[in-house]
N, C-alpha and C positions, 0 to 999 in steps of 0.2 A: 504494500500500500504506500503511496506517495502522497505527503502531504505539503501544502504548497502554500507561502505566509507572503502577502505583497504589504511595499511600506512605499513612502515617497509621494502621496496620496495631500494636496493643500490646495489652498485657494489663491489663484495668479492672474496676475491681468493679459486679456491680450498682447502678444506679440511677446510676451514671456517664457524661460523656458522651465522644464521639468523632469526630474530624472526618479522612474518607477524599478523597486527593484521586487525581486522575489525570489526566495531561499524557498529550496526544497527538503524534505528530509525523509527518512523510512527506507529509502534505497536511491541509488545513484539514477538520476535523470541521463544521462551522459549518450544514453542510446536513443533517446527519447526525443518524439518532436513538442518542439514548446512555441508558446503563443503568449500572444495578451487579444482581448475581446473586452468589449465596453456594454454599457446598458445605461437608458435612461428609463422612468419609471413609465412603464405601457407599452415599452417599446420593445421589441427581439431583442436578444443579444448579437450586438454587432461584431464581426472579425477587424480586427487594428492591424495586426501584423506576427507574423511566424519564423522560425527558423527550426531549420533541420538540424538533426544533430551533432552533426560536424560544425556547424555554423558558417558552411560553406551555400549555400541556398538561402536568401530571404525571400517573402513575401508582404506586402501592402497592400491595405484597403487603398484605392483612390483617391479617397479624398484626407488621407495622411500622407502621402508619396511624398517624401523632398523634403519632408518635418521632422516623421518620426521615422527611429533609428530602431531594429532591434538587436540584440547581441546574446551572448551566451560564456560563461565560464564556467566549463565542467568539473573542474578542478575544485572549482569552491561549490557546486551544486546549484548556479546563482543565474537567473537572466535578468535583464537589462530592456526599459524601456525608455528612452531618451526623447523627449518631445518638446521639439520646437516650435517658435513661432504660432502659438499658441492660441486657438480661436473659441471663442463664447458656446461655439457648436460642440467644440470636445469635450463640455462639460459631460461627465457621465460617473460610476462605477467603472473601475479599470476591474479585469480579471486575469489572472496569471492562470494558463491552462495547460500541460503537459498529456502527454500519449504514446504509447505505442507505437512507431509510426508507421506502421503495416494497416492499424486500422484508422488511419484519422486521416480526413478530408479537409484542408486547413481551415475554409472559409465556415466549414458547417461546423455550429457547436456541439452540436447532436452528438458527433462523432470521436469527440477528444474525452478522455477518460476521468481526469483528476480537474479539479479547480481552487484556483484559494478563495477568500471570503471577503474580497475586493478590496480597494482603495479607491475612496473619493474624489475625483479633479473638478473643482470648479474655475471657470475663466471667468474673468467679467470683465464685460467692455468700457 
């Protein structure tokens, strides 16, 4: 079992920047695909951005492309979500999501295994 803790969670003004981490623990992530996904209240859970478990492969929602960053240190059991440029839209719960990657479809939530119990981001313009 993988359990998954995000911090870096505050309240920033546009055009500010943000840095989301999350530690894993209970077994090494290292094989593992990891993500971050957002949520406002009524609304799906959104996909933000993924990487593979080499850290050799990312992926982007659209409308974060050129902003946010994501990363990975397997060493420390740790990913990294670096967001830039910062807009009143990104307000949401952030989610730190890891998986199997044999079974997980990045953009569907549905599909990723573990999640942690979010962190806050509010922008204001």
């Amino acid at each position: 079992q993988v359990q998954l803790v995000e911090s870096g969670g505050g309240l920033v003004q546009a055009g500010d920047s943000l840095g989301l981490s999350c530690v894993a623990s209970g077994r090494t992530i290292s094989t593992y695909a990891t993500g971050w996904f957002r949520q406002v209240p009524g609304k799906e859970r959104e996909f933000v951005a993924g990487i593979i478990w080499s850290g050799g492969n990312t992926y982007y929602a659209d409308s974060v492309k050129g902003r946010f960053t994501i990363s990975r240190d397997n060493a420390k059991n740790m990913v990294y979500l670096q967001m830039n440029n910062l807009k009143p839209e990104d307000t949401a719960v952030y989610y730190c999501t890891a998986s199997e990657p044999q079974s997980v479809y990045y953009t569907d939530y549905t599909t990723w295994n573990y999640w942690g119990q979010g962190t806050q981001v509010t922008v204001s313009s």
